[in-house]
C-alpha positions as CSV (number, residue, x, y, z in Angstrom):
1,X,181.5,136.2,126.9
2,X,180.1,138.7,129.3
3,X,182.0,138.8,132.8
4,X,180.6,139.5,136.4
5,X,183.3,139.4,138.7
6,X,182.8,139.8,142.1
7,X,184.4,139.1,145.5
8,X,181.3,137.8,147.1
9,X,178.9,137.5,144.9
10,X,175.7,139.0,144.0
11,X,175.7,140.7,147.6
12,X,173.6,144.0,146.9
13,X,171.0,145.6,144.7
14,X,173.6,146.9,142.6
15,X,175.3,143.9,141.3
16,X,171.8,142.4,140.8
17,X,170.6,145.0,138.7
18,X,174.3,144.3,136.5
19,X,173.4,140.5,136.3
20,X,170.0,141.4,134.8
21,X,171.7,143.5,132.3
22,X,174.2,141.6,131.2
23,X,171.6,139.0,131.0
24,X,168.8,140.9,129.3
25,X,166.1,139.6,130.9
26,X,164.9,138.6,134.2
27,X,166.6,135.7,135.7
28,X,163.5,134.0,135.9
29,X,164.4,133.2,132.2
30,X,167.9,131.8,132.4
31,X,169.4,128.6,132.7
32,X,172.1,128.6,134.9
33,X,175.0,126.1,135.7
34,X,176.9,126.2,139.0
35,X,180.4,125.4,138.9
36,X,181.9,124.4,142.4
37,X,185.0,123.0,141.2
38,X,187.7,125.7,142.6
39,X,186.2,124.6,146.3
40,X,187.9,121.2,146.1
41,X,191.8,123.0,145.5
42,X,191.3,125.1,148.6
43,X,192.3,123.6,152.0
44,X,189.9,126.1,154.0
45,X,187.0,124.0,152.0
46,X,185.1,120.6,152.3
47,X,182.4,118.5,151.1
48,X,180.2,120.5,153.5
49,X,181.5,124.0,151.7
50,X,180.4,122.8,148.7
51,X,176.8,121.5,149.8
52,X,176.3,124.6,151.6
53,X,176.8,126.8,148.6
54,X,174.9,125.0,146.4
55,X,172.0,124.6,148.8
56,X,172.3,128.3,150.5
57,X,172.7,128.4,153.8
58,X,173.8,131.9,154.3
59,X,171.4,133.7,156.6
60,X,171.9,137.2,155.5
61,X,172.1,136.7,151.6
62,X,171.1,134.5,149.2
63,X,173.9,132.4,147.4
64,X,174.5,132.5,143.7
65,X,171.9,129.1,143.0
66,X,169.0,130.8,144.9
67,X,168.9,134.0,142.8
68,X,165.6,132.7,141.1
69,X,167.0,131.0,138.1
70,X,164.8,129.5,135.9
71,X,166.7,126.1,136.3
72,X,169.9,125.3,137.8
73,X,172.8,122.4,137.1
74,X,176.2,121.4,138.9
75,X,179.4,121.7,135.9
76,X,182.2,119.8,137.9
77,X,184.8,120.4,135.9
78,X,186.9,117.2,137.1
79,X,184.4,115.1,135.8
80,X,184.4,116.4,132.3
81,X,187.5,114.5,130.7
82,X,185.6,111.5,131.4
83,X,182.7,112.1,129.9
84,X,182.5,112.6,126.2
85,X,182.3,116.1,124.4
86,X,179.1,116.0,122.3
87,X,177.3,114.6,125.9
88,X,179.2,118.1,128.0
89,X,179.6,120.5,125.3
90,X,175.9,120.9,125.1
91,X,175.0,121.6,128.5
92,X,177.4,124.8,128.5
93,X,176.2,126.3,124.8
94,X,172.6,126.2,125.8
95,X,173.4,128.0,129.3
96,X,172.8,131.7,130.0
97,X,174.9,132.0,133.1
98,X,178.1,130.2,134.3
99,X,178.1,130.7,138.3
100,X,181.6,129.9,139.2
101,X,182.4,129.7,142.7
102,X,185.4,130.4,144.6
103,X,187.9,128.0,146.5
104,X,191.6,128.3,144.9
105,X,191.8,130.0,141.3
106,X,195.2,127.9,139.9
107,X,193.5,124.4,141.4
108,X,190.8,125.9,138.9
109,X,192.4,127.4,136.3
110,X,193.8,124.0,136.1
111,X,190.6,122.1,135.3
112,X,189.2,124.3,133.1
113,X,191.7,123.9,130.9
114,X,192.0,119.8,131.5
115,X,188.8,119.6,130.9
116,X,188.0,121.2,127.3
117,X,186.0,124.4,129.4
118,X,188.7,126.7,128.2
119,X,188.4,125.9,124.0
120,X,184.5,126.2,124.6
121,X,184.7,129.7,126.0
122,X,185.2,131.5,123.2
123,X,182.6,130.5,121.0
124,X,179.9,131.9,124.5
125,X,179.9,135.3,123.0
126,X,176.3,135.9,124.8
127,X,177.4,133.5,127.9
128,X,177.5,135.3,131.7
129,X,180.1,134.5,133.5
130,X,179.7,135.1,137.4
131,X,182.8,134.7,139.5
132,X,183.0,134.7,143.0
133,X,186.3,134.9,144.7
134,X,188.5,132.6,142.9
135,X,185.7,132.4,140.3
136,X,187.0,135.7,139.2
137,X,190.5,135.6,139.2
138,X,190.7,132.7,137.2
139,X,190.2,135.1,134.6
140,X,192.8,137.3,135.2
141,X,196.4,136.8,133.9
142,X,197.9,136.5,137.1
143,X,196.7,135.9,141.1
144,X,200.1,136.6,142.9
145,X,202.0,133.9,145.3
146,X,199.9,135.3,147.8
147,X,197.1,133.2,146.5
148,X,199.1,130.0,145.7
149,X,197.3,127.5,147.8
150,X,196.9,124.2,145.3
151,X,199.6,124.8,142.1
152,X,202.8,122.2,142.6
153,X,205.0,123.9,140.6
154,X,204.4,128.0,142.0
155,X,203.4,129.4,138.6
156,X,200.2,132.4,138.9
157,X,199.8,132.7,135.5
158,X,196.1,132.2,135.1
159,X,193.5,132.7,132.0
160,X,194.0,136.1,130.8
161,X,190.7,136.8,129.6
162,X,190.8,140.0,131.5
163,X,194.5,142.2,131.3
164,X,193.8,143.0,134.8
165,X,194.0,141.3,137.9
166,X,192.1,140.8,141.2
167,X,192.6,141.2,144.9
168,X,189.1,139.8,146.4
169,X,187.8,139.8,149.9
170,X,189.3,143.7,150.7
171,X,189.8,144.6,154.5
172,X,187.1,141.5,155.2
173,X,186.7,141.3,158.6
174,X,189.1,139.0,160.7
175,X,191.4,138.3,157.5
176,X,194.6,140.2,158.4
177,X,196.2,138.9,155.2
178,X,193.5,141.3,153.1
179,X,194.5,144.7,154.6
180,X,194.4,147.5,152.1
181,X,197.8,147.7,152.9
182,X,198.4,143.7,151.7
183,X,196.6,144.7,148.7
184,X,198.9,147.4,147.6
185,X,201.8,145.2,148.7
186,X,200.9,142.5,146.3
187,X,200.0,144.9,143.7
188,X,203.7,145.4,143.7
189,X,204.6,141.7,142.4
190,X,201.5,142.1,139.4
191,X,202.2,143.2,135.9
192,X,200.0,145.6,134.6
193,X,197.1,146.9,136.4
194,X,195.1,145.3,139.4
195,X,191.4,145.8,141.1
196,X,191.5,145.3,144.9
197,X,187.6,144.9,145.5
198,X,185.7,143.8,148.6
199,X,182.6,141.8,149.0
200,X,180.1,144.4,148.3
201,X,181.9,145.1,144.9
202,X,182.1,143.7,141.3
203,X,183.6,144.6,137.9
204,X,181.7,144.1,134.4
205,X,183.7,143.4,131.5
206,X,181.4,143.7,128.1
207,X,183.7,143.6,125.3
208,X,186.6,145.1,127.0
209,X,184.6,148.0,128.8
210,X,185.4,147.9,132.2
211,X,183.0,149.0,134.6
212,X,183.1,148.5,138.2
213,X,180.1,148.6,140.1
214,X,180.0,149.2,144.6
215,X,178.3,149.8,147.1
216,X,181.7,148.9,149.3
217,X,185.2,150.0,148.7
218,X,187.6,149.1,146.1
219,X,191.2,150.5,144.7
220,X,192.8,150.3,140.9
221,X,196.2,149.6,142.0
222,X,199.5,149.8,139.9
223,X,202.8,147.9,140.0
């Protein structure tokens, strides 16, 4: 699987241009399935949150659906167990691009795995996986308390697809919990090495090469 992970999605030229080359070829071409289920774990979101970012209602940006896909589908995780494999399992294998959306990354982590998602993923060797937000830590091995909105039972330990982790949303504007200074703080608590990237940044991972592309700021932190 080829990962995108990003803070805020595909917010600039630059993180375009990295979608159409992990893709390779013009998004006009792919098949992409949105995956909204993270939204429904955090208590900042709503049935409204989740309309809007399917239908786009930003004014400055386009959201991840209206990129110019050739086609795009709703993957709600939650609904998966109930439907069976050979009807699901299809839908994913013939997708180019996975655009998972953010909300709260263990509420997610947790239905990825309850639903199958997480066997499937390693047979998408030539899969994209977009994250936004929670949609990239999810990957990650760990998300720190700090981001413990959803889990019952306080464990971070997420995917681990990725040996880094991710502090999203850096020094956004009005979140006083995101500080530069709350990043390195947290980065204290992580094992191992962490990104803290804001929403004009995103980090490619291509067969474990790690490459982080900006037009914004971002720090690789340290325990």
């Amino acid at each position: 699987m080829k990962l995108l992970l990003t803070s805020g999605g595909v917010t600039n030229d630059s993180i375009g241009d990295a979608l159409i080359r992990l893709l390779g070829k013009p998004l006009a071409e792919c098949r992409a399935l949105f995956v909204p289920t993270a939204q429904w774990g955090q208590p900042a979101c709503s049935p409204e949150s989740v309309f809007s970012s399917i239908a786009g209602h930003s004014p400055d940006r386009p959201g991840l659906c209206e990129l110019g896909w050739k086609s795009v589908g709703v993957l709600e995780l939650t609904a998966l167990p109930t439907i069976p494999e050979e009807r699901w399992m299809p839908w994913v294998r013939d997708t180019d691009v996975l655009l998972v959306d953010g909300g709260d990354a263990a509420y997610l982590c947790h239905w990825i795995r309850e639903s199958g998602l997480a066997d499937l993923l390693p047979s998408l060797t030539e899969t994209v996986w977009v994250g936004v937000s929670a949609g990239s830590m999810v990957v990650t091995p760990r998300i720190g308390a700090e981001f413990l909105d959803w889990k019952p039972d306080g464990q971070d330990e997420t995917l681990g697809i990725v040996d880094f982790s991710i502090f999203p949303h850096l020094n956004y504007p009005g979140w006083s919990h995101n500080t530069t200074e709350a990043a390195r703080r947290w980065a204290t608590k992580i094992p191992g090495p962490a990104y803290a990237i804001d929403d004009q940044t995103a980090i490619s991972v291509v067969d474990g090469t790690i490459e982080v592309i900006s037009e914004g700021r971002w720090e690789l932190l340290h325990p």
